[in-house]
N, C-alpha and C positions, 0 to 999 in steps of 0.2 A: 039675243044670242049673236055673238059676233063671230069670227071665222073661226072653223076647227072644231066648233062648240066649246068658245072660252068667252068668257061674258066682261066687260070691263066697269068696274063699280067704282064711284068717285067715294071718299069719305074723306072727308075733314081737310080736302084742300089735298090727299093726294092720291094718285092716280093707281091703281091695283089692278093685278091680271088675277080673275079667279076662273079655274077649273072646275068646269060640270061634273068631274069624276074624282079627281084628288086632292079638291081642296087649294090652298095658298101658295104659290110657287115658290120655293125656299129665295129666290134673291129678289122675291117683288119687297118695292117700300113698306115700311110698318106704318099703322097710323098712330097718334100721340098717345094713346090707351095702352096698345100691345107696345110700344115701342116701353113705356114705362116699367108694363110687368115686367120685360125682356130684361129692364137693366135689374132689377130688384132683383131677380130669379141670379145675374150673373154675379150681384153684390153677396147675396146670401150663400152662394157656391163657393166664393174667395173665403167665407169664414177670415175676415180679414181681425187681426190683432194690432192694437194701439203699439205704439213704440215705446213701451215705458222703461221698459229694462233703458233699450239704447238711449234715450235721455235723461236715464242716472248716471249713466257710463259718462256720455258729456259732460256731466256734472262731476267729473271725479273729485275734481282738485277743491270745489266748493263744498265738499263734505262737511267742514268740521263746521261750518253754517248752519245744516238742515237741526241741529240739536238746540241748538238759541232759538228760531223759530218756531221749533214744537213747544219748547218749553214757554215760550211769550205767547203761544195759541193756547195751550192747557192756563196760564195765569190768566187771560181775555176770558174764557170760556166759563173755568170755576165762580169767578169775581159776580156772575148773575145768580147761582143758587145761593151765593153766601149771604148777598144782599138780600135775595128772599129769606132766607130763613132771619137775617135782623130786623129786618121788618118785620116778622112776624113774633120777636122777641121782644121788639119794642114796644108794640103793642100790648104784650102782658105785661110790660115796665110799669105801664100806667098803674098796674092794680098790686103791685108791690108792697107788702106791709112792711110796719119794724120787726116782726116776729118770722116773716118769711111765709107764713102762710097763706093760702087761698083767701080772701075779703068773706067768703061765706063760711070760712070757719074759723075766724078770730073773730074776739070783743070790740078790739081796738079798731077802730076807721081810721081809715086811711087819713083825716086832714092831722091827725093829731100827731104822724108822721111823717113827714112829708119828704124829708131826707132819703129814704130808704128808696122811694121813687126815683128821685133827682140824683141819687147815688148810681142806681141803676140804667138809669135813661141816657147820664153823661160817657159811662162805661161803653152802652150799645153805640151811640155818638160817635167814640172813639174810635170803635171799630170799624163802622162805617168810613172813616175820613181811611182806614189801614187797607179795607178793599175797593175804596175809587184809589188809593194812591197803587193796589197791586193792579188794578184794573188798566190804569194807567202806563205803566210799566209793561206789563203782559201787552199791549197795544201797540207800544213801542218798539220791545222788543219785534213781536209778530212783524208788521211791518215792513220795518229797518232790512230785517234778515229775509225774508221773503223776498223781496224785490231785492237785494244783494242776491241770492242764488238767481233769482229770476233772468237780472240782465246780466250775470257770466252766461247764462245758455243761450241768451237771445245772441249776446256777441258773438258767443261761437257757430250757433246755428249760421248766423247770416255771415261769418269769414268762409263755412264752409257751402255757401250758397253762392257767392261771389265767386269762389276758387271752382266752384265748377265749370 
């Protein structure tokens, strides 16, 4: 016990006045634990919100931008289910009759037609070359126009970072 009945306790490198009767004196030092809670407690009090409105407003005059970008993000995006599902169309290419039937319910085998495959396989083929070239495109686009909207705001942020 040191004078008055206040006791002095070291923790983690800093130096605290603690009271026998009421505890931490509102302006002793915090140690790195409370000091932590303490900010978390006053971050979650701010209920602090993103600025997104105000960096669309920034963004005024690059409006007619954000519309080519979504539209070259939804062409990127689509271009992978489509090529799944050709893939999975080409593989029943293989089993193609000339009758167009399932192979387990026609007479005919398939070597005896073989066109009707190769008709079929060159068609999925084609498709395939139309969504790596949309895929391509949509990549492009996304891109291109992304980073066009991106550095109008960064230019602006930082004229109006300097002017302050």
């Amino acid at each position: 016990a040191g004078v008055n009945g206040t006791a002095t306790e070291v923790a983690k490198g800093f130096e605290r006045q603690v009271s026998g009767n009421s505890g931490s004196k509102p302006n002793a030092p915090l140690n790195d634990h409370e000091e932590e809670k303490r900010r978390i407690k006053e971050l979650a009090d701010m209920k602090y919100k993103p600025p997104f409105l105000r960096m669309y407003k920034m963004c005024k005059g690059d409006w007619w931008v954000l519309p080519l970008a979504i539209l070259g993000s939804l062409l990127a995006g689509t271009s992978f289910p489509i090529q799944g599902y050709l893939l999975s169309d080409a593989s029943g290419g293989f089993y193609e009759t000339c009758d167009g039937k399932p192979p387990f319910e026609t007479s005919t085998p398939i070597s005896v037609c073989p066109d009707a495959m190769l008709d079929r396989l060159n068609t999925i083929c084609l498709l395939f070359v139309a969504a790596g070239f949309g895929a391509l495109v949509g990549e492009f686009l996304k891109y291109v126009f992304f980073t066009v909207l991106q550095e109008g705001l960064i230019l602006k942020l930082r004229s109006a970072a300097f002017a302050a």
